[in-house]
N, C-alpha and C positions, 0 to 999 in steps of 0.2 A: 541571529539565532533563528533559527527555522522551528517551525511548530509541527510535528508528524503525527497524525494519527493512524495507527498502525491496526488493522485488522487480521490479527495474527492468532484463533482458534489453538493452536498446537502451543501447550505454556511451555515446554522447553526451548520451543523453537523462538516463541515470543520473548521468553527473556532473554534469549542470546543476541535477537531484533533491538531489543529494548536500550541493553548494556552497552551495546555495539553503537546506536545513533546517541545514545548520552555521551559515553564516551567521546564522541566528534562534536561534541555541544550542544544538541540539538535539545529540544525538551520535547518529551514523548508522552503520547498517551496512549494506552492499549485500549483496544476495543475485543470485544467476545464475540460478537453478533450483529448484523447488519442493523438490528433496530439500535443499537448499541453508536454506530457511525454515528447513524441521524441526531443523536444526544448527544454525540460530542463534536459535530464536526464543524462550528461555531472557531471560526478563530484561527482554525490549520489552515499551513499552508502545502502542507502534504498527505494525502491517504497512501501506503502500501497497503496491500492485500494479497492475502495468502489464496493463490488459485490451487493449493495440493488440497482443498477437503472439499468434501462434496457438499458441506454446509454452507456455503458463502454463493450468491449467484452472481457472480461478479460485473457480468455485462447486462444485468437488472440494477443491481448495484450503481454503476456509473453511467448508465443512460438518466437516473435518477439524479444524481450529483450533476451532471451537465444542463438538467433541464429547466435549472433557474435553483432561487434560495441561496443559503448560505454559503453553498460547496461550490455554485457556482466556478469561484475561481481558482479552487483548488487542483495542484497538479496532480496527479492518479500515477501510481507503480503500482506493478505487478510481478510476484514472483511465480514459476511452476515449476513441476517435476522435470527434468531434463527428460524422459522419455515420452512427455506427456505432448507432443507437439501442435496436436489438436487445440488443446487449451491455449495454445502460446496462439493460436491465428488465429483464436476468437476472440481473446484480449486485445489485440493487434487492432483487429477490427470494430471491435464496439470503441477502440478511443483511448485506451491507456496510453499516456504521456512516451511510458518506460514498461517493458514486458521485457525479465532476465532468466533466468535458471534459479532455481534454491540454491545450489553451489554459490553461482557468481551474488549471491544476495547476502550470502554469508562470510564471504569476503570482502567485498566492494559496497554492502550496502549505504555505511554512513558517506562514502563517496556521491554513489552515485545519488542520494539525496541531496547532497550540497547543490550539485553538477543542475539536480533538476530543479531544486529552485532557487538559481542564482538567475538573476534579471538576464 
């Protein structure tokens, strides 16, 4: 069983996140807020983050998670807006594991979290 910590700000979107990786087994915990991560990210072996709000800094965010502590070895996803393609190359760049479209994360998510943290 995988452990997700999901920072997903948008609550419908989050629980459709949330229902979606239980559903596949996974055990999930939401997060609200980046201080919100640092509370809980003890234990995951996953973060997703929602790159569509302008609240989240995501490549502050995961410079932070890489740079030792808890999170160290947690793997990082990324979703954004399919039009938003700047976003996707800066996630790209700071280090997300996985960087998809909101579509393909609504579909394929509890996938592609298996996929990324299977040894």
């Amino acid at each position: 069983m995988t452990r997700v910590l999901a920072l997903v700000p948008d609550l419908l979107f989050g629980s459709k996140v949330k229902a979606m990786l239980e559903g596949a087994g996974h055990e999930v915990e939401m997060a609200q807020s980046e201080t919100d991560v640092w509370d809980q990210i003890a234990g995951s072996d996953v973060l997703v983050v929602d790159l569509t709000t302008d609240d989240v800094d995501a490549t502050g965010l995961l410079d932070t998670l890489r740079s030792g502590g808890e999170g160290n070895h947690v793997k990082a996803m990324a979703f954004y807006s399919h039009v938003d393609v700047d976003v996707k190359r800066e996630a790209e760049a700071a280090g997300f594991d996985l960087v998809v479209p909101r579509s393909r994360m609504a579909r394929e998510g509890a996938e592609l979290v298996t996929r990324l943290s299977s040894p």
